[in-house]
N, C-alpha and C positions, 0 to 999 in steps of 0.2 A: 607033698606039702607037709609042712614040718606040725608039729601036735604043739598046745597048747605049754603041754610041759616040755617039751624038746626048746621052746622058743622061752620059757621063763628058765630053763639050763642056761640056753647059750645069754641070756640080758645078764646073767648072776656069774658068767666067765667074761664079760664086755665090760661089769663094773671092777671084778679083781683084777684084769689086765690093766685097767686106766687108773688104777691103784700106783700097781707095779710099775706102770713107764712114766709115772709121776713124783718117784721113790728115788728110780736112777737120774732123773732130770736136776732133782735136788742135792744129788751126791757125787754126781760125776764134776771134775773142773775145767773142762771141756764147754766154751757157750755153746760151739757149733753142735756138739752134742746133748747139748741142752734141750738143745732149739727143736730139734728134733725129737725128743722122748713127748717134749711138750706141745707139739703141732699133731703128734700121733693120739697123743693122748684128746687132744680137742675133739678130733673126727671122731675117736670111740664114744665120745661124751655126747656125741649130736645120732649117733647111731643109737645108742643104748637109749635115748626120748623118744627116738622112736621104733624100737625093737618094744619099749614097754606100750608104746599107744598101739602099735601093729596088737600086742595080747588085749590090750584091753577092748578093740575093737571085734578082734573075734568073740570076747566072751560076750559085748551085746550082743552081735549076732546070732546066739547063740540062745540067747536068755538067761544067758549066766549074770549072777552080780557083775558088776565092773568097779575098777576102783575109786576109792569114794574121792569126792573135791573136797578140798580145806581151804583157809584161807590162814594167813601165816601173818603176821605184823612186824615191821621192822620200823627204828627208830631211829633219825639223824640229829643230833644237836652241836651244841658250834657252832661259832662262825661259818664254818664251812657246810654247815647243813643244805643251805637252796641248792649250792651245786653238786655236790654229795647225791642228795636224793634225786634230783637229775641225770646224774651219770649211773648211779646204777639202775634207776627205771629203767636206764637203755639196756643195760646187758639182765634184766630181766627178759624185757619183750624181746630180746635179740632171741630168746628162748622159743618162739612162735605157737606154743602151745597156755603161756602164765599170762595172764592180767592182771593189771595192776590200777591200783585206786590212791590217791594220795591224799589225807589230811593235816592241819595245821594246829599246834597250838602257840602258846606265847615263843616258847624257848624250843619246839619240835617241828621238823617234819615228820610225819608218818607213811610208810609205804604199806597198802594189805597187798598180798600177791594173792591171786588166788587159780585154782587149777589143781590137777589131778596130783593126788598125795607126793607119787616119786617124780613129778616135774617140779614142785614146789620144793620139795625136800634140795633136789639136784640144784635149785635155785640160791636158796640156805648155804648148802654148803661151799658157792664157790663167793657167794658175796662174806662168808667166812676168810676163804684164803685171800679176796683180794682188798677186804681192810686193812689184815696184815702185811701185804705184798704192797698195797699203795702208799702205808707208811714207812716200810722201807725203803722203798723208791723218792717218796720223800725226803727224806732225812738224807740217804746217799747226794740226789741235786741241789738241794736247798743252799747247800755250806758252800759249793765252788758256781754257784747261780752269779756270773759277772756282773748283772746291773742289780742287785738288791742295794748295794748301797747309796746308789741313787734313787730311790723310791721313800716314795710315804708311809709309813705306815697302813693306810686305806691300802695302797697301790702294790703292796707286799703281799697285802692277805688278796688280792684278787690275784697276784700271779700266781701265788699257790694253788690257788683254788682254781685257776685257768688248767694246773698241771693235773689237778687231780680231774677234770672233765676230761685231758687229752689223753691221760690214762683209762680212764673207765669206758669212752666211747669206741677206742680203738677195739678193746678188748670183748665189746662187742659187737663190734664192725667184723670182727674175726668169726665170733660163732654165729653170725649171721650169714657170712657168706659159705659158712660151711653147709649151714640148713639150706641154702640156695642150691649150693651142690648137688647135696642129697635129694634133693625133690628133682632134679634135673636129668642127674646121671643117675640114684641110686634107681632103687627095685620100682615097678610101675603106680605098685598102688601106696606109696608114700605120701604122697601129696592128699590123697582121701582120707586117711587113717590121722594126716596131724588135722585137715579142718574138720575133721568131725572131734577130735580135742579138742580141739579149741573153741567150736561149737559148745560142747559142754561145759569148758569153762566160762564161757559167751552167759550158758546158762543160767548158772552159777549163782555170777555176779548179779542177773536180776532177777535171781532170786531171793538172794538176800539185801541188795540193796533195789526194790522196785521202782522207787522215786529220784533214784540216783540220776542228775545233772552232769552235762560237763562241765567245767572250769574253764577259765579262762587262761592259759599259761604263764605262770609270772614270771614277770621282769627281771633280769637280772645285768649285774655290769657284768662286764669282760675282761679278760687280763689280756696280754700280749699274745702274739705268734708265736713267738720266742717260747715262751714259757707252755704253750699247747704244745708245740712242735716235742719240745722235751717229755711231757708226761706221752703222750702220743709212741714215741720211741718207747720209753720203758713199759708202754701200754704190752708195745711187739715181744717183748721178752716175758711177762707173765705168765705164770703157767695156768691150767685153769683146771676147777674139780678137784684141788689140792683136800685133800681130808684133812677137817682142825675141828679141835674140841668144840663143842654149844657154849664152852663160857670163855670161849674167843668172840664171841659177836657181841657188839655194843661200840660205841661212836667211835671214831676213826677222831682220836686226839687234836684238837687246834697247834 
């Protein structure tokens, strides 16, 4: 049975590999080899949440500190904010360990995620890489998009914005099925180690919000198929976990 420190070695070799096959994914010009640095890179990424609950688990056990819960705030505005804060809620919880809380003001949505420091962190930084990745992805469909010129104005900004949920859902439709994976086929006691995470982030949340309600889900329009189906596709080629600076995060431009 591996020691405490032997398992926080091998988490601190799982995040520099998922570094590295994230590095060649960006610089090879190869898709299919692409495709590949960054499907490897996913699975290290869903291992590595939980190689770090597996130590944090043993340290309760143990009556060691464990590591402390934060809670993190992120901010959508634009036009495109309802759907924005929508799709990446999903590849938040696609994460099975993070919670998330959403507030409103005039011109904002707000997301707190909350949960154990390097689930929230790992959280951060991949809603880092996929603001940038989801306006590139935009900007690339948008210009040869066949029926914009047929559309209203309204009808424009919902097919964008239909693209940006068919990207962001896919992308966690992926690290979800990955975490399904791994509680299935990986090691036995996977599945106990992420709900007792999660449990504590459970915690957490009522501990700092005691009085906290749910909401009511809002409304929103819809764009086309068409226009899901496409962010959907470029959903599939995103890489995820991509390391970007802290002063890359802030609204994904209208």
């Amino acid at each position: 049975m591996k020691t405490e420190e032997e398992s926080s070695r091998k988490a601190e070799k799982t995040l520099k590999l998922i570094t590295k096959l994230l590095a060649k994914a960006a610089n090879t010009p190869f898709p299919a080899e692409a495709q590949a640095f960054q499907e490897h890179a996913e699975r290290l990424m869903v291992r590595y949440g939980i190689e770090q609950a597996t130590i944090d688990a043993e340290a309760g056990k143990s009556g060691r500190p464990q590591e402390p819960m934060v809670e993190e705030r992120v901010e959508f505005g634009g036009q495109y904010k309802v759907g924005q804060a929508r799709g990446f809620t999903s590849v938040a919880l696609a994460f099975n360990t993070v919670r998330v809380l959403q507030a409103n003001t005039p011109t904002k949505k707000i997301l707190y995620l909350i949960g154990a420091e390097s689930d929230v962190d790992q959280v951060l930084r991949l809603f880092d890489s996929l603001r940038l990745q989801l306006a590139a992805a935009m900007q690339a469909w948008w210009p040869t998009y066949p029926y914009k010129d047929f559309l209203s104005a309204q009808e424009k900004t919902l097919e964008r914005r239909q693209f940006q949920l068919g990207f962001l859902t896919t992308v966690a439709g992926r690290i979800g099925a990955i975490y399904s994976a791994e509680v299935t086929h990986g090691e036995p006691g996977n599945e106990l180690v992420l709900a007792s995470r999660r449990d504590r982030a459970d915690q957490h949340v009522n501990h700092l919000y005691p009085q906290i309600r749910a909401a009511r889900r809002q409304s929103m329009s819809m764009g086309s198929r068409n226009a899901h189906s496409a962010g959907s596709y470029a959903g599939t080629r995103a890489s995820v976990n991509a390391e970007m600076s802290p002063s890359a995060r802030g609204s994904l431009k209208a």
